[in-house]
C-alpha positions in Angstrom: 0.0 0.0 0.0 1.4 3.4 -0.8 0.1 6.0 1.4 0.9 9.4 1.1 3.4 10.8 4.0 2.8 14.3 5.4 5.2 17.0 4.8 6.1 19.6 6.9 7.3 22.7 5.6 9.6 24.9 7.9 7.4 28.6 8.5 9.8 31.5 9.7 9.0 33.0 12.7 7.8 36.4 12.2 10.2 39.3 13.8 9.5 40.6 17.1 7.2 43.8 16.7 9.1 47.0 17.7 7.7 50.5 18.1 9.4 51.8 15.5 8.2 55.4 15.9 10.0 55.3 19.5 13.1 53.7 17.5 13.3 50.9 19.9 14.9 47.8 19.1 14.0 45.0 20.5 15.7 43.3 23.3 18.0 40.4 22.4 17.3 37.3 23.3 20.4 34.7 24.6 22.8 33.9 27.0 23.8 36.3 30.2 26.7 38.7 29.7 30.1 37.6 31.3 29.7 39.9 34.3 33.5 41.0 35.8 34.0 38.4 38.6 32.0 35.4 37.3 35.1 32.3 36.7 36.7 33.0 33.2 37.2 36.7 33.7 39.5 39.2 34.6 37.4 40.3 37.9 37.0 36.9 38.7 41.0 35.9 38.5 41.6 39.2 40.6 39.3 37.8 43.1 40.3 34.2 43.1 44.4 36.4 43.0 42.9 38.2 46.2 41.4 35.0 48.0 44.7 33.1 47.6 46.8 36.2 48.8 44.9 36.7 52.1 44.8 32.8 52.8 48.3 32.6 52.2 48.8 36.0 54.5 46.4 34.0 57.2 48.4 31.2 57.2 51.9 32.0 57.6 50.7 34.1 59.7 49.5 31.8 62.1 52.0 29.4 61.4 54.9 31.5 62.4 53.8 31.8 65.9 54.7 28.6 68.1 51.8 28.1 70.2 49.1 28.0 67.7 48.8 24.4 67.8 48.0 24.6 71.6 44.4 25.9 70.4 42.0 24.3 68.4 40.2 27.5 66.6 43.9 28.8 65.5 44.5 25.1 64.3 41.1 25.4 62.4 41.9 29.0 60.9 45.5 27.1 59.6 43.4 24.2 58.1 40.4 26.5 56.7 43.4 29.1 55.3 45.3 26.1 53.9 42.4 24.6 51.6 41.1 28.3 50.7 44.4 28.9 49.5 44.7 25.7 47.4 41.1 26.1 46.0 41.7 29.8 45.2 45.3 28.8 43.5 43.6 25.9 41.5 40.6 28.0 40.0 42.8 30.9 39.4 44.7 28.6 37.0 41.7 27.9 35.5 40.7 31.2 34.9 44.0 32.1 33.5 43.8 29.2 31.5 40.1 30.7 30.3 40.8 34.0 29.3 44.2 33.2 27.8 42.0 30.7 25.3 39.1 33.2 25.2 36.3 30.5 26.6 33.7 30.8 28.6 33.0 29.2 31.9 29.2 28.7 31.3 29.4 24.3 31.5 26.7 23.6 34.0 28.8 21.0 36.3 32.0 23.3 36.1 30.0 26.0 37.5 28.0 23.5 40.0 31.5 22.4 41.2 33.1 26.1 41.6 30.0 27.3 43.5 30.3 24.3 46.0 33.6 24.1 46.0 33.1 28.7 47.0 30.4 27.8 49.4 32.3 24.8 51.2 35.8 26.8 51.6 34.0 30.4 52.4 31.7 28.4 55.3 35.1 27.0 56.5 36.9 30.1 56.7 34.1 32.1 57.7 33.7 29.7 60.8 37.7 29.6 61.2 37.9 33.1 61.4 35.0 33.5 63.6 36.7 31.4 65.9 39.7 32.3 65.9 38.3 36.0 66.4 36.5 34.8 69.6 40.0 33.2 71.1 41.6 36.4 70.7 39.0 38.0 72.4 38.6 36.2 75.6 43.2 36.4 75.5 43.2 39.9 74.9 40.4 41.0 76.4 38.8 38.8 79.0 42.7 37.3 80.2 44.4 40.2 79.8 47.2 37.6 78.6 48.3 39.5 75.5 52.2 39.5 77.1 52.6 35.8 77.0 50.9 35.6 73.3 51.0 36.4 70.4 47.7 38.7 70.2 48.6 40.9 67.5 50.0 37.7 65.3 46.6 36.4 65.9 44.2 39.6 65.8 46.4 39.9 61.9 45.9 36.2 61.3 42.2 36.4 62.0 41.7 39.9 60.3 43.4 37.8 57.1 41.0 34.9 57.2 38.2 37.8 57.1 39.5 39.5 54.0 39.8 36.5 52.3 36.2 35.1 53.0 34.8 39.2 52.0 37.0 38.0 48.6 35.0 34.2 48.4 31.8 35.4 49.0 31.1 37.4 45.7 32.7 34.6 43.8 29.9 32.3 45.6 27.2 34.6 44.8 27.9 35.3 41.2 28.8 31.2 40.6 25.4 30.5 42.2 23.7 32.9 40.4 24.7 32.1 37.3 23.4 28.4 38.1 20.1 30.2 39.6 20.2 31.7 35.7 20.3 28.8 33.8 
């Protein structure tokens, strides 16, 4: 039996109307604008250049003193400072990498791994630093111990781990949003 098969024939889509008398022009449609500081841009590698710094600042800081170890928060803020650092070194590599090769960072898991990747390390340091903050408080402060210490090691230490999570949290924000986007 030969039956006849339906064709389909392809119809343009008709252009967007536009008030023309105003001289609008219509909005275009398509993907979000690279805004600075989203991963493959220069705003984003000076923030990833920034978190890295003020880990690294945080943790040598702390580490130079000899009785950090004797207190769990300031052996918190070393291990929070260490992994920001490493995260903040290994995405900035990648955003090098990214704008030296003109791409784009839009790939749905890449972006789903740098914002829990940015909302794992910035909790950690956040938390470190809050800690650590609180410790120095109740030396300096409350024990009046500052002589035996290193107080203002630990007050620069702590001040550090801030600056670096102010530094993570737009990086978090703009990775999540652009997943929010999507």
């Amino acid at each position: 039996m030969n039956a006849s098969r339906p064709s389909v024939h392809p119809v343009e889509a008709p252009p967007p109307a536009t008030d023309a008398a105003a001289g609008e022009n219509p909005l275009p449609r398509g993907r979000m604008k690279d805004i600075q500081g989203m991963p493959g841009t220069r705003g984003g590698l000076a923030l990833r250049l920034s978190q890295f710094a003020f880990a690294v600042v945080a943790l040598c800081i702390m580490a130079s003193t000899s009785d950090f170890p004797s207190v769990t928060a300031f052996r918190c803020l070393v291990a929070a400072a260490s992994l920001q650092s490493l995260w903040s070194l290994s995405l900035a590599i990648i955003d090098i990498y990214a704008i030296l090769v003109r791409r784009s960072l839009r790939n749905f898991r890449v972006v789903s791994i740098f914002a829990m990747g940015d909302g794992i390390t910035s909790t950690l340091i956040f938390s470190a630093a809050c800690a650590s903050a609180g410790i120095t408080v109740l030396i300096g402060n409350d024990l009046n111990d500052c002589a035996q210490n290193h107080c203002a090691r630990f007050e620069t230490a702590t001040a550090m781990a801030f600056m670096s999570w102010f530094a993570v949290s737009p990086s978090f924000l703009l990775n999540f949003w652009t997943l929010a986007s999507k």
